[in-house]
KOLDORO-811257 format. One line per 4 residues: number of its first residue (from 1); their letters; for each residue x, y, z of N, C-alpha, C. Coordinates in nm, 2 decimals. Example, Ala and Ser with C-alpha at 12.3 -4.5 7.8 and 13.67 -1.06 7.14 Angstrom:
REM KOLDORO-811257
1) AS) 1.32/-0.57/0.78/1.23/-0.45/0.78/1.32/-0.33/0.78; 1.28/-0.22/0.71/1.37/-0.11/0.71/1.29/0.00/0.79;
This chain:
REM KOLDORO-811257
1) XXXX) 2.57/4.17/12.05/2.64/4.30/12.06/2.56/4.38/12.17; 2.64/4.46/12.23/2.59/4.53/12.38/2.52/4.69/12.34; 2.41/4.69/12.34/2.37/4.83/12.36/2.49/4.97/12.30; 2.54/4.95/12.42/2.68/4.99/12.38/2.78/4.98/12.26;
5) XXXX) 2.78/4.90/12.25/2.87/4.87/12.09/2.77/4.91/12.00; 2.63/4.88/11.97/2.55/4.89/11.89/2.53/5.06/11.87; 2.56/5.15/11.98/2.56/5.31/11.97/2.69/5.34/11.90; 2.74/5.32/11.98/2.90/5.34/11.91/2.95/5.34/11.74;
9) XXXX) 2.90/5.20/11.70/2.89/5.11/11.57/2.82/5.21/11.49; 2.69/5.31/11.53/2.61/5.38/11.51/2.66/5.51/11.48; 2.72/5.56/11.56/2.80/5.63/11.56/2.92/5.67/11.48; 3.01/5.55/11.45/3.07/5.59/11.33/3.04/5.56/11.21;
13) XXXX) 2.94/5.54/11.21/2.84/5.48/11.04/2.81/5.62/11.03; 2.76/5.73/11.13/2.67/5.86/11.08/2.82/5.95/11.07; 2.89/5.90/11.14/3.03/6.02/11.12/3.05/5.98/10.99; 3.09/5.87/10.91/3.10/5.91/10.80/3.01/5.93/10.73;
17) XXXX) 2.93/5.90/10.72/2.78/5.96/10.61/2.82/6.13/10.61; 2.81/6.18/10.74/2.84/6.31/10.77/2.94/6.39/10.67; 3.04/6.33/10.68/3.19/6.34/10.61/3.17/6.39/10.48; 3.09/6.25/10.42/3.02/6.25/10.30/2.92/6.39/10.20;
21) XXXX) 2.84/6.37/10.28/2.73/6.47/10.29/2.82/6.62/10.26; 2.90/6.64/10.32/2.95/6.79/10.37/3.01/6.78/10.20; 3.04/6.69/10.16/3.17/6.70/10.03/3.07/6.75/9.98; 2.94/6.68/9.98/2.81/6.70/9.85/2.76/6.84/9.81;
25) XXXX) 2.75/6.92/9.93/2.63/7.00/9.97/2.66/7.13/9.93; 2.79/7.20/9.85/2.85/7.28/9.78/2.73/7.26/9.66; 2.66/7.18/9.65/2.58/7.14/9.48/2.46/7.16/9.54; 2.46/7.12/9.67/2.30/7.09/9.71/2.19/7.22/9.68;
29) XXXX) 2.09/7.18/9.68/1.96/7.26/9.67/1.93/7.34/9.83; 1.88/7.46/9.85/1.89/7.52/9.95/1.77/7.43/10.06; 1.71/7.36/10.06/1.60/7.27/10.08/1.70/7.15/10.16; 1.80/7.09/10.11/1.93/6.99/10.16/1.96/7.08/10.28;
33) XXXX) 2.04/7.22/10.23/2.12/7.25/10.32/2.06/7.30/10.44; 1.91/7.34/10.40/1.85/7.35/10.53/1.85/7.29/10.64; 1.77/7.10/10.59/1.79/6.99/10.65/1.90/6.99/10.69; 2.00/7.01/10.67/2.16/6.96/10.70/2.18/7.02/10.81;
37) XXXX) 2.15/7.15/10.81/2.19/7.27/10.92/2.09/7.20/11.05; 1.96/7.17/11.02/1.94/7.12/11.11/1.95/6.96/11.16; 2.01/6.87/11.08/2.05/6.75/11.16/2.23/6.78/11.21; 2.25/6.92/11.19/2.37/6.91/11.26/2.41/6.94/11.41;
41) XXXX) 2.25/7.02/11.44/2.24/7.06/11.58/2.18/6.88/11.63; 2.12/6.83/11.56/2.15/6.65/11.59/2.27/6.62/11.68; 2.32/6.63/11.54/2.48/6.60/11.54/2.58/6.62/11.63; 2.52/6.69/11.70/2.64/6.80/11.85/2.56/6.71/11.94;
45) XXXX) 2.40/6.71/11.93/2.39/6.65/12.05/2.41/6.52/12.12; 2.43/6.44/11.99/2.50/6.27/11.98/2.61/6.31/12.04; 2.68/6.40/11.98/2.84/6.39/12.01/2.84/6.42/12.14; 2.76/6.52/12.23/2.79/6.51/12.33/2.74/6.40/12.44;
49) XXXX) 2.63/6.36/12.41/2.58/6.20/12.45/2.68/6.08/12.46; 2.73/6.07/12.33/2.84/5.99/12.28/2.99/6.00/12.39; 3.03/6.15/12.44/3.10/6.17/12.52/3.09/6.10/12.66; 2.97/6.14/12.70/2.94/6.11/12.86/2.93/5.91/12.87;
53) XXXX) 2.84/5.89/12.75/2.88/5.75/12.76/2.98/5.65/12.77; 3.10/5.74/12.69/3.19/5.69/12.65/3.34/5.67/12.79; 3.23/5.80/12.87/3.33/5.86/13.00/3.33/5.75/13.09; 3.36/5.65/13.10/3.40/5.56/13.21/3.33/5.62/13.36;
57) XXXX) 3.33/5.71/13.46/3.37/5.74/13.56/3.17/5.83/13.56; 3.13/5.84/13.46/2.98/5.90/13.44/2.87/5.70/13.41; 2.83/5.72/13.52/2.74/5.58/13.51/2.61/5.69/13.42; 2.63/5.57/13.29/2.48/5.59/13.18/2.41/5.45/13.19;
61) XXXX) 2.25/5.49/13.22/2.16/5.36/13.19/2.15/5.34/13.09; 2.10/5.19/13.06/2.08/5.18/12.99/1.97/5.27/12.87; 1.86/5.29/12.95/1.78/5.38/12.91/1.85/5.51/12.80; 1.91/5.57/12.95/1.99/5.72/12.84/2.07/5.66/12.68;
65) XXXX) 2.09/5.53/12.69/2.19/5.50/12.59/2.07/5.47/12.49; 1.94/5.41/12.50/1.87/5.37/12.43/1.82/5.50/12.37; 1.82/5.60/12.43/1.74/5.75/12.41/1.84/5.79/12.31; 1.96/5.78/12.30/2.08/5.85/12.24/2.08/5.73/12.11;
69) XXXX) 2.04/5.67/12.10/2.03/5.55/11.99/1.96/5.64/11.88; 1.82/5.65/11.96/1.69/5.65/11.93/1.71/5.83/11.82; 1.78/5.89/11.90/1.84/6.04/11.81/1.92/5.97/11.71; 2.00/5.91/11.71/2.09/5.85/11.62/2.05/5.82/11.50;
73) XXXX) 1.91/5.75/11.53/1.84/5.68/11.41/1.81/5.79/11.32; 1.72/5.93/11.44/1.64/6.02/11.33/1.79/6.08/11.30; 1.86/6.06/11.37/1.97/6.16/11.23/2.01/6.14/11.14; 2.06/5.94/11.12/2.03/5.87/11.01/1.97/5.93/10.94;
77) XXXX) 1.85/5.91/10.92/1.72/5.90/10.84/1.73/6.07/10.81; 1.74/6.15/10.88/1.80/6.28/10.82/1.91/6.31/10.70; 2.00/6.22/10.78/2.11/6.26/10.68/2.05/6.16/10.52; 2.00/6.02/10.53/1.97/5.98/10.42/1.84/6.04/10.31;
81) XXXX) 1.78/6.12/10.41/1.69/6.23/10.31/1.73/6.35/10.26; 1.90/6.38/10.33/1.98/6.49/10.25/2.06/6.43/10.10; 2.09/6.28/10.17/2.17/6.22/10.06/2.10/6.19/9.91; 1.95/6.15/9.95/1.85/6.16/9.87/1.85/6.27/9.74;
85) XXXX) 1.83/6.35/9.80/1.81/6.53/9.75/1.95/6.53/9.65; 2.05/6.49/9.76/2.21/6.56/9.67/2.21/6.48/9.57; 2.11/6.36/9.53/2.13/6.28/9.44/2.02/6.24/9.34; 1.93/6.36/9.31/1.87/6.37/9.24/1.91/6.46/9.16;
């Protein structure tokens, strides 16, 4: 799998966690919704990453795509330390 597919793949694994999370967070503890607020400015910045990669006609290195991975992960790991919380 290409770099590429592997962001993408990544990418719709955290959109729906995302999805998820938002149903939860009406219950959440203000400590969750903090975290949340801030993996969402994450969130915008994948998406806009995610754009330019996506743009055919914008040459992305490899590198920038590894960099945009590499946010990906921590926002994973964000959102599964929100999911955590909503589920205790």
């Amino acid at each position: 799998m290409s770099l590429k597919n592997e962001f993408e793949s990544l990418l719709v694994s955290l959109d729906s966690v995302r999805e998820e999370l938002q149903l939860k967070l009406h219950l959440a503890s203000m400590d969750a919704k903090d975290e949340f607020a801030e993996a969402e400015k994450q969130w915008l910045q994948i998406k806009s990453k995610a754009a330019e990669i996506a743009d055919e006609s914008i040459e992305t290195s490899e590198e920038y795509i590894a960099k945009a991975k590499i946010v990906g992960e921590e926002l994973k790991d964000a959102y599964q330390r929100v999911a955590k919380r909503l589920s205790e």
